[in-house]
N, C-alpha and C positions, 0 to 999 in steps of 0.2 A: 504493500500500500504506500509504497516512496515513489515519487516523482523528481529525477536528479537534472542541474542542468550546470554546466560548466559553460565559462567565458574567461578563457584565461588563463589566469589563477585563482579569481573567483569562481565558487560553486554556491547555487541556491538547492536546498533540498524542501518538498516537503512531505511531509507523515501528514497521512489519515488515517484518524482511528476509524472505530467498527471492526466488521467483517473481511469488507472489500470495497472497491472502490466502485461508488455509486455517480450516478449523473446527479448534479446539485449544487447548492450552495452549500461552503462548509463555516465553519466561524475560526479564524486564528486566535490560538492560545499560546501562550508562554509554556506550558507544563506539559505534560503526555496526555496527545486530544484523545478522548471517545469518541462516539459514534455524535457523526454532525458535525465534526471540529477537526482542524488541522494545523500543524505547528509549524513556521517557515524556519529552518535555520540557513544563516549565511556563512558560509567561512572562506575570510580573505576580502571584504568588499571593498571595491574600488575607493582607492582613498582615501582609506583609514591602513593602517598599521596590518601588517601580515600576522596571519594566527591568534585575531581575535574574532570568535563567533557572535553571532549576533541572533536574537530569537524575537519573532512576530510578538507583538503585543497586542495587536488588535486588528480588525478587518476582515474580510472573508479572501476566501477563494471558490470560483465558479469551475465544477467540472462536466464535460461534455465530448460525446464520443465523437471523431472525426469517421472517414473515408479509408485511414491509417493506423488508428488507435485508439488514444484518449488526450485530451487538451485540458490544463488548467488555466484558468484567465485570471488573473492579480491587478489592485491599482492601489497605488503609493500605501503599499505597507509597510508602518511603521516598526522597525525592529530594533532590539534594544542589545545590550551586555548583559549577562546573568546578573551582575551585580551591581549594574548603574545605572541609572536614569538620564545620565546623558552621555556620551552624544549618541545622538539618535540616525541609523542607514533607513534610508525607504527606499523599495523595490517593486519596481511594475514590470506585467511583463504575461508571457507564456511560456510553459513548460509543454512538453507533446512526450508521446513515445509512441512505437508502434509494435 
């Protein structure tokens, strides 16, 4: 239930809980999602310092089957540091697989 995407040196990952991956809206969390929710982590984002991970704090993700696969659709998710409030990466964007 991960959907990986590499640019780079950076990588966006994210986890859905549940069973499997369903077509829908999921809610980003910070913690280990359940069913309904999923967790963005970043590692390496553009511009910030190498080898520090970054985790969704809020917003969704829309998943939906292509022609190919499966597509997540993201807009400016805010991600944070395990242990800081600032500074803050946002991430937009699509993940695919086939």
């Amino acid at each position: 239930n991960t959907l990986t995407g590499i640019n780079g040196n950076a990588q966006v990952q994210i986890l859905f809980g549940g069973a499997g991956l369903t077509i829908g809206t999921f809610a980003f969390t910070s913690g280990i999602p359940t069913s309904g929710q999923a967790r963005m982590t970043i590692y390496n984002a553009p511009g910030q310092p190498d080898g520090i991970t970054w985790y969704s704090k809020s917003g969704s993700v829309t998943t939906n089957t292509t022609t190919t696969g499966w597509q997540a659709t993201f807009s400016n998710i805010q991600c944070l540091q395990l242990n800081y409030l600032f500074p803050v990466v946002s991430a937009s964007g699509n993940l695919s697989c086939s």
